[in-house]
C-alpha positions, 0 to 999 in steps of 0.5 A: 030274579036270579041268572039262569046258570051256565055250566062251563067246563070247558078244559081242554080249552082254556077260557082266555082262550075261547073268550075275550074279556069283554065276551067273558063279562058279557057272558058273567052279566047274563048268567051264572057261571058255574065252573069255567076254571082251566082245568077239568071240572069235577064232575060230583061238582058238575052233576050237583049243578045240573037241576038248575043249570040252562046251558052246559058248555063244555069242551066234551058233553057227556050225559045220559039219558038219566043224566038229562032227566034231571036237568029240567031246565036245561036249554042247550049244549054246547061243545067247544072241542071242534066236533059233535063226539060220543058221550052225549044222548043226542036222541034224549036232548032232541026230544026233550028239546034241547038244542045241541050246538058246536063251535065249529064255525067259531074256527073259520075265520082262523083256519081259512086264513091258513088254507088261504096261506098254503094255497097261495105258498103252494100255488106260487112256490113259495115252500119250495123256493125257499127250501132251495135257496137253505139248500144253495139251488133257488132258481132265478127268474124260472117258471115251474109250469109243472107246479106253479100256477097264478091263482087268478081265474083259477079252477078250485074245488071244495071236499065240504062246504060248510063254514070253512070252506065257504070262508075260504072261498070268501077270501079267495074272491079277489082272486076271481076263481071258478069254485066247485064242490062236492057235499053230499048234506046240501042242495045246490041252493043251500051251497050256492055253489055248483055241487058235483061228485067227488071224482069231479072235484078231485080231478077237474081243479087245479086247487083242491081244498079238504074241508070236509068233516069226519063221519062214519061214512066218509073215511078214505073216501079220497081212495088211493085209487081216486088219488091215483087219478088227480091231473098232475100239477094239482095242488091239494091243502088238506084242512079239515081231517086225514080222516077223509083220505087215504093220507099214504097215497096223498103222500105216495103222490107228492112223492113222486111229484104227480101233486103238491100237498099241503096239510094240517092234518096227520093220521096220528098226532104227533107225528114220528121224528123219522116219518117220511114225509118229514124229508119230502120236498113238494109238501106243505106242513103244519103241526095241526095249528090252522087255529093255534094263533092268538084270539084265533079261537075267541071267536068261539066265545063271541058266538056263544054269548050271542047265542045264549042271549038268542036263547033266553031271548027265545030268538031263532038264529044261532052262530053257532052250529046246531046238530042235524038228527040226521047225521049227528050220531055219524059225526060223533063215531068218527071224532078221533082224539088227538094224543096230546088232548087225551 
């Protein structure tokens, strides 16, 4: 019997990237790989491959309607971006049954880890102290009540609560926080977690983490005015996408000292040479590589072997993240491309 096929085409990404060896092989012993080299795939080549092909996995899945029509066999698709995107008739695969799945939660694991690390940097003063000791003015022995903070028994709020977040909040447990959050797509069953609204995580906690996903809905939904009304002291780490704030009132506030930010994430990427918040000294920042670490991403590919072999198995779990009909479209309308993807 022969292998059902698996297209992949998945560049941006590179395939080392997204699977380990094992993984790879893995993936090779249940299917037939069609594709998988580290640039785009032709896309004559990938049409030509569709009638017979069960999954296509891919860094950007565009098909059509008609497109789908003439992949019978076709059992999922699976982005490897980061996000669901415009190019894809979901209404076409929900009805003809094909499951659309994201490797978002293939990245919790890595950027946890940096929303950990900023939150401990920005918690003990780890960024600053060490810029005042380049600049000769470290200060000895001195606590920064208006800054610094013990982690233990904190207040921490979440923006989310999906993987990352519930990741973060994993790996933070030894600390003994009291966690919040608002998610608007959750039951407080499902998050497990008290869920409150937005001003009360924005204003009540002395962390607050971003790890919210863009949506049509959700742009500057931290509104300057909101931003305004953070207590002083509080440190926010913005994980997730600027998308969700109104990232020059973030800035404006750790200017004047009212918060300590950490980010990621930027409005447009690369930033400017000379932008502004290049100079300021109560951030945090990091050129969009919470991921960027090597094996950071492979996780990735272990999901989707496991959820391939779920599939052809006709087993229910998945890893990976299925598309909600609900708000997939909303999802997709939001996804900005970086500049240096494009």
């Amino acid at each position: 019997m022969p292998k059902p096929r698996l297209i992949l085409d998945q560049h941006f990404r590179q395939v080392e990237e997204l699977f380990s060896p094992t993984s790879y092989d893995e993936l090779g012993q249940m299917c037939e790989i069609v594709g998988g080299q580290n640039w785009r795939m032709d896309r004559r080549k990938l049409e030509k491959a569709l009638p017979g092909a069960t999954f296509l996995v891919a860094s950007k899945p565009e098909l059509t309607s008609e497109l789908i029509t003439t992949a019978p066999n076709l059992k999922a698709t699976i982005e490897v971006s980061g996000a669901f995107q415009a190019g894809l008739d979901y209404t076409a695969c929900f009805d003809r049954g094909i499951e659309v799945l994201s490797c978002m939660p293939g990245f919790m694991y890595s950027v946890a880890e940096m929303a950990l690390g900023m939150i401990v940097a920005g918690a003990r003063g780890l960024v600053s102290e060490h810029e005042n000791f380049r600049r000769r003015s470290e200060n000895w022995l001195a606590d920064n009540p208006l800054t610094d903070f013990t982690l233990y028994g904190q207040k921490v709020g979440f923006v989310g609560y999906g993987a990352i977040a519930r990741e973060t909040h994993r790996l933070l447990a030894s600390f003994a926080p009291v966690v919040q959050a608002y998610d608007p797509w959750l039951s407080e069953n499902e998050a497990g977690v008290p869920l409150v609204a937005l001003e009360e995580v924005m204003t009540q906690n002395r962390v607050v983490v971003i790890a919210a996903s863009p949506t049509a809905e959700n742009e500057a939904m931290i509104s300057a005015e909101l931003v305004g009304k953070i207590r002083a002291g509080t440190l926010v780490v913005l994980i997730s996408r600027a998308h969700c704030v109104d990232f020059p009132a973030m800035v404006a506030a750790a200017k004047t000292g009212q918060i300590r930010f950490a980010t990621d994430v930027f409005p447009d990427e690369p930033i400017l040479l000379d932008d502004p918040i290049r100079d300021l000294r109560n951030v945090i920042l990091s050129p969009h590589r919470a991921a960027a670490v090597p094996g950071g991403r492979q996780p990735i590919g272990d999901m989707i072997v496991d959820d391939v072999r779920a599939i052809l198995e006709g087993r229910p779990e998945r890893k990976l993240k299925p598309a909600n009909p609900a708000h997939v479209a909303s999802l997709a309308a939001a996804v900005k491309p970086l500049k240096m993807l494009e």
